[in-house]
C-alpha positions in Angstrom: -33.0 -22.9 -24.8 -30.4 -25.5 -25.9 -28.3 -22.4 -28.5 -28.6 -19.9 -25.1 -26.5 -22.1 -22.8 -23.6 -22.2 -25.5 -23.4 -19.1 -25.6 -23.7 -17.7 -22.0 -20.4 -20.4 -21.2 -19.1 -18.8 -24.2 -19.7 -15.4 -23.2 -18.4 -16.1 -19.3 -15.4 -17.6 -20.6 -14.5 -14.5 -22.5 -14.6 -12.0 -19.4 -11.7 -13.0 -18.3 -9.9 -12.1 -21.3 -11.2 -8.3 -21.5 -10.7 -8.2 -18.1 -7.2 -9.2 -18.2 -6.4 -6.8 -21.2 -3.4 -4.9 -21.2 -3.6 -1.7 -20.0 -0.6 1.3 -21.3 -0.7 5.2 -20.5 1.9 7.9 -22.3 2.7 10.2 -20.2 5.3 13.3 -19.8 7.5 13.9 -17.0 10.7 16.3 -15.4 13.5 16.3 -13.1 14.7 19.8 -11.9 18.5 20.9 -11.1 19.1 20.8 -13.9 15.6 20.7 -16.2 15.7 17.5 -17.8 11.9 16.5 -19.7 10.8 12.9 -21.0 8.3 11.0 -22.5 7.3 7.7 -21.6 5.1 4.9 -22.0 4.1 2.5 -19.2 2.3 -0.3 -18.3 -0.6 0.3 -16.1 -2.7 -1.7 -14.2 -6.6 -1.6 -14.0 -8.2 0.1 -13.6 -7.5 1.9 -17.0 -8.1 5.5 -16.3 -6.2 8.5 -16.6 -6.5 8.7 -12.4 -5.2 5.8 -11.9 -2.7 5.9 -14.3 -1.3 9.0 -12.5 -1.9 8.1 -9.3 0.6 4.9 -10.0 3.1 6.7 -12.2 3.6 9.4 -9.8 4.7 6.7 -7.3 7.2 4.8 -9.6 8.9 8.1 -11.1 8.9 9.8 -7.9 10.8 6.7 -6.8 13.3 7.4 -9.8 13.9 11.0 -9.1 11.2 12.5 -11.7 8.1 14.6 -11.5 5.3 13.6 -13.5 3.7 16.4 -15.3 1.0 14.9 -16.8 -0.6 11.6 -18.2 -1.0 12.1 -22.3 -3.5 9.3 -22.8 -4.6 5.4 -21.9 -4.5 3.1 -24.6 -4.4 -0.7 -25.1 -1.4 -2.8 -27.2 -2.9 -1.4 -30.2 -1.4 1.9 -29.6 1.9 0.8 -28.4 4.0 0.2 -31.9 3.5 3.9 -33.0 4.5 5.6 -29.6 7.7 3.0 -29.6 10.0 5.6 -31.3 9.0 8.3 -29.6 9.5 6.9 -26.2 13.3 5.8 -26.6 14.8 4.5 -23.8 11.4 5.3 -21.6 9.4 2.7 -23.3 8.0 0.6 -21.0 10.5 1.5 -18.1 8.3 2.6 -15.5 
């Protein structure tokens, strides 16, 4: 009983950490008149699903003037470094 209560503080003190991970989607999106296309990455907050990463990208790129076509993937800060590059100048702006 006395190695149990260690670890269940131990264990409670860590959900707060995986909850509060960080949370990132790629997605793909357009602006018509004339076609334009890009590819961003964004931060997203939970939950961290495809739904509601499109439901809150739709509302900050519509706010910009852009269409969002679709949402590529959710990942966590691992996957952030290799999509860098291909982002450009829509890493992390939305």
């Amino acid at each position: 009983m006395k190695h149990i209560v260690p670890l269940l503080v131990c264990a409670v003190l860590a959900l707060p950490a995986t909850a509060q991970a960080a949370c990132y989607a790629d997605y793909k999106a357009k602006q018509d008149s004339p076609l334009r296309l890009h590819y961003g990455v964004a931060e997203i907050s939970e939950p961290c699903t495809p739904a509601s990463a499109r439901q809150q990208l739709q509302t900050r790129l519509e706010q910009a003037g852009w269409t969002l076509l679709n949402v590529v993937s959710v990942f966590d800060e691992t996957g952030l470094a290799e999509r860098k590059d291909s982002a450009g100048p829509n890493f992390l702006r939305y």
